[in-house]
C-alpha positions as CSV (number, residue, x, y, z in Angstrom):
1,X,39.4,107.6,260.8
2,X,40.1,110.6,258.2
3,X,40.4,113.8,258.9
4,X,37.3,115.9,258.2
5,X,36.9,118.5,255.4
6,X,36.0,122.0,256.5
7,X,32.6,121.4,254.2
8,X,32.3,118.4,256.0
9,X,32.4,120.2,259.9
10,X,30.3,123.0,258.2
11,X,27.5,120.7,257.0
12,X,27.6,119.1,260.2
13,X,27.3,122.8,262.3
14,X,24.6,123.0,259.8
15,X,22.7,119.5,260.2
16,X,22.7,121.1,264.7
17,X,21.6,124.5,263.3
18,X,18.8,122.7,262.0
19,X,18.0,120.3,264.8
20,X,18.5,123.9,266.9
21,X,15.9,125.6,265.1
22,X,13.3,123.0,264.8
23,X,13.3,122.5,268.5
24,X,13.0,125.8,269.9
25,X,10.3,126.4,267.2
26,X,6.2,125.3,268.1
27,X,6.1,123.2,265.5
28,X,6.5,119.2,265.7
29,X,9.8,117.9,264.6
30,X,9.6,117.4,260.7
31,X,9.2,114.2,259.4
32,X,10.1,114.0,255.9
33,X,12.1,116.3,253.2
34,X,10.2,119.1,252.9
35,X,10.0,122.9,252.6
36,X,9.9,123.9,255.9
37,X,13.2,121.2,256.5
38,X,14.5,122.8,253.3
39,X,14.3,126.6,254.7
40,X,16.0,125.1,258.1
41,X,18.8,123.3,255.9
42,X,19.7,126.4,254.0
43,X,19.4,128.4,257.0
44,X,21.8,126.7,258.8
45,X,24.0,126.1,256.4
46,X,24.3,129.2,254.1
47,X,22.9,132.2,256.7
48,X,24.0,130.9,260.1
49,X,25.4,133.1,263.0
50,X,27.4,132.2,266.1
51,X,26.1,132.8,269.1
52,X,29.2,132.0,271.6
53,X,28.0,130.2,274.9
54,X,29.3,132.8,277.2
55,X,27.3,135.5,276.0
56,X,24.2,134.5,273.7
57,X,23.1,137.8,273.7
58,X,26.3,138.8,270.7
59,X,26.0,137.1,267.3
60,X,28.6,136.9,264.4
61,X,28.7,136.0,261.6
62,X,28.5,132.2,261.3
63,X,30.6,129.6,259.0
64,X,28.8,130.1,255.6
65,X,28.9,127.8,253.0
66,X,27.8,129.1,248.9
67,X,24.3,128.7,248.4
68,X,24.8,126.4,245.5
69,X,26.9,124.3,247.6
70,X,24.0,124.0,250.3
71,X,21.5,123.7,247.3
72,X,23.6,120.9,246.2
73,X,23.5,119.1,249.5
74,X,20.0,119.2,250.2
75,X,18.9,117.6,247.2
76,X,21.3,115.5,247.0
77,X,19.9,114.3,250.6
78,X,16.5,114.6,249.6
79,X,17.7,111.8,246.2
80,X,20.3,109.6,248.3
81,X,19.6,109.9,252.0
82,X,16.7,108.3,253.7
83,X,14.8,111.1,255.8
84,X,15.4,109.2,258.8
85,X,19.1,108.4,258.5
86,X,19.9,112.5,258.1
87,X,17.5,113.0,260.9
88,X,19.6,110.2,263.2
89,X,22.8,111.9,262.0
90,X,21.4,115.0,262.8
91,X,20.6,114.2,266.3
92,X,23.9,112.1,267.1
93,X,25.8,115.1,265.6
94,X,24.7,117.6,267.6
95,X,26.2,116.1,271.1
96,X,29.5,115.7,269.5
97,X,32.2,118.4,269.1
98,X,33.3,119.7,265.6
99,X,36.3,117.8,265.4
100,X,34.4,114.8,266.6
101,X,31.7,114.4,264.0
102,X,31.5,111.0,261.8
103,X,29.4,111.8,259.0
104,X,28.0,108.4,257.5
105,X,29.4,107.5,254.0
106,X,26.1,108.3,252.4
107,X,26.1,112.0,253.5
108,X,29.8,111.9,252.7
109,X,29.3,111.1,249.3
110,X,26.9,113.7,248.8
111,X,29.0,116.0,250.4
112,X,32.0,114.6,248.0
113,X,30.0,115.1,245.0
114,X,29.2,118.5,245.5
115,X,32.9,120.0,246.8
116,X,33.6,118.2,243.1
117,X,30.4,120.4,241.3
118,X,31.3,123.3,243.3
């Protein structure tokens, strides 16, 4: 297996962000592309903070990715990805570490496409 790109890690830290934030929220679990998905995506990926285990009271500033770069992502999800396969990728990614993550080669490639636009 390759290495990992740092995008690559980041949109996966992202991708748990979002599974993060949908689950603590009231709402039901999306279940398709959408706006509240979007705001969730973009969140995690463009505005997130850490919030270290051992004290989840102290946030810092999070890995942040360029907004067009995130932009770039999403829709290229939204055109390429089946909702369900980014939401399965989603969930398996959050149990795995960082260094651990093996984006599919659909996400990859929209990952890849954008790093090249950006």
């Amino acid at each position: 297996m390759r290495p990992r790109s740092p995008r690559s890690i980041l949109l996966g830290v992202a991708l748990a962000s979002l599974l993060a934030l949908s689950a603590c929220g009231q709402r039901t679990q999306p279940t398709g592309y959408g706006e509240d998905y979007q705001k969730n995506f973009m969140l995690g990926c463009n505005e997130q903070t850490a919030v270290p285990e051992e004290n989840p009271e102290v946030t810092t500033p999070g890995p942040e990715a360029p907004k067009n770069f995130c932009e770039c992502v999403y829709d290229g999800l939204v055109e390429k990805v089946p909702f369900d396969d980014a939401k399965k990728f989603e969930e398996q990614q959050a149990k795995e570490d960082a260094g651990d993550i093996a984006v599919p080669k659909p996400i990859q490639k929209v990952i890849d496409s954008c790093t090249k636009d950006g």
